[in-house]
C-alpha positions as CSV (number, residue, x, y, z in Angstrom):
1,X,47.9,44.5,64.8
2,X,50.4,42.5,66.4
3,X,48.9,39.3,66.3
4,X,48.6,39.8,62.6
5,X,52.7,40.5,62.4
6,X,52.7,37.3,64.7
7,X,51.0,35.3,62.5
8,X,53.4,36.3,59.4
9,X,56.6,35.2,61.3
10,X,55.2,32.1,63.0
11,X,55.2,29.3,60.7
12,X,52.1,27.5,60.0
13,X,52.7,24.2,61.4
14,X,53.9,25.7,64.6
15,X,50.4,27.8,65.1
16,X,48.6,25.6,67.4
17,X,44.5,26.5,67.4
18,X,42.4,26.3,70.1
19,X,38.6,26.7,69.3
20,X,36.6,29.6,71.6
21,X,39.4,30.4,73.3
22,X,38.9,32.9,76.5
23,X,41.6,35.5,76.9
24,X,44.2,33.8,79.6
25,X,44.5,30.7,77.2
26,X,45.0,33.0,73.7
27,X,48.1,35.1,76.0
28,X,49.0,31.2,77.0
29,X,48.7,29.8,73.2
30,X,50.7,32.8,72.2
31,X,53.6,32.4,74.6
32,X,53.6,28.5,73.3
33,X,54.1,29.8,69.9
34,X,57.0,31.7,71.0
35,X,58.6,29.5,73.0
36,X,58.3,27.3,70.7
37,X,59.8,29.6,67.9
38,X,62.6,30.6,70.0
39,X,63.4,26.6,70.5
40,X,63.4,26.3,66.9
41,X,65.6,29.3,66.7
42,X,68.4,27.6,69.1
43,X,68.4,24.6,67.4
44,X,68.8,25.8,63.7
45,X,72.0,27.8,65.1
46,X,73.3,24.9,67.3
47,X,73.4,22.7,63.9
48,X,74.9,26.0,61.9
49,X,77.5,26.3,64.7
50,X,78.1,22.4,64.1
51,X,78.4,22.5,60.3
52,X,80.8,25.3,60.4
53,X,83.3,23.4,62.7
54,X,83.2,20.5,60.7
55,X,85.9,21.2,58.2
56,X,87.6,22.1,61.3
57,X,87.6,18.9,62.5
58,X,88.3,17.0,59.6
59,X,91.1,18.9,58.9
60,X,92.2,18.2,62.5
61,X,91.8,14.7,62.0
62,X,93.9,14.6,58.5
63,X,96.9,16.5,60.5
64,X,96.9,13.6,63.0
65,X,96.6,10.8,60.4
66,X,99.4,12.4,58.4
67,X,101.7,13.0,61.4
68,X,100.9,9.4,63.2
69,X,101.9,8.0,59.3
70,X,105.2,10.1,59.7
71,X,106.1,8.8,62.6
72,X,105.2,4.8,61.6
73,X,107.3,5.6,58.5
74,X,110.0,6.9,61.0
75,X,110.0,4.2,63.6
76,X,110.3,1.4,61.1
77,X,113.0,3.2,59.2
78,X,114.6,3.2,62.8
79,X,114.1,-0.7,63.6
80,X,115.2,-2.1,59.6
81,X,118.6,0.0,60.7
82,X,119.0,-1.7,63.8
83,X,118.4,1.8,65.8
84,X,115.5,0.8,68.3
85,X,115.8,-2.4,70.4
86,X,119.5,-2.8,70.7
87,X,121.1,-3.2,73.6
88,X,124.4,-0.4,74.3
């Protein structure tokens, strides 16, 4: 019964068969197929986790741009006044 509701979880690819199997190597073959699933598992929510950060980051990165702009704009406002580089 529970290999049956194995079987229905596990994708196909990922079902690795073994012909005339004795009993230590099915228990083996089946821990493969989980470990394997549970890999699987971790990596699909590793890339989620990444995706959702993304705007995150790019918005990051637009704050920076706009403020390092700002302060480019300031700075040469400053030097065509004679502000910055003059000796007092």
């Amino acid at each position: 019964m529970a290999l049956n509701v194995l079987r229905n979880v596990i994708s196909k690819y990922l079902q690795i068969t073994v012909p005339n199997t004795p009993r230590a190597s099915r228990s083996t073959k089946i821990e493969a197929q989980k470990l394997r699933t549970e890999d699987e598992l971790k990596f699909f929510y590793m890339k989620k986790q990444k995706i959702n950060t993304l705007p995150y980051v790019m918005l990051l990165c637009y704050v920076m741009l706009c403020c390092y702009v700002m302060l480019c704009t300031v700075l040469t406002a400053s030097s065509s006044d004679g502000q910055i580089g003059r000796n007092m």
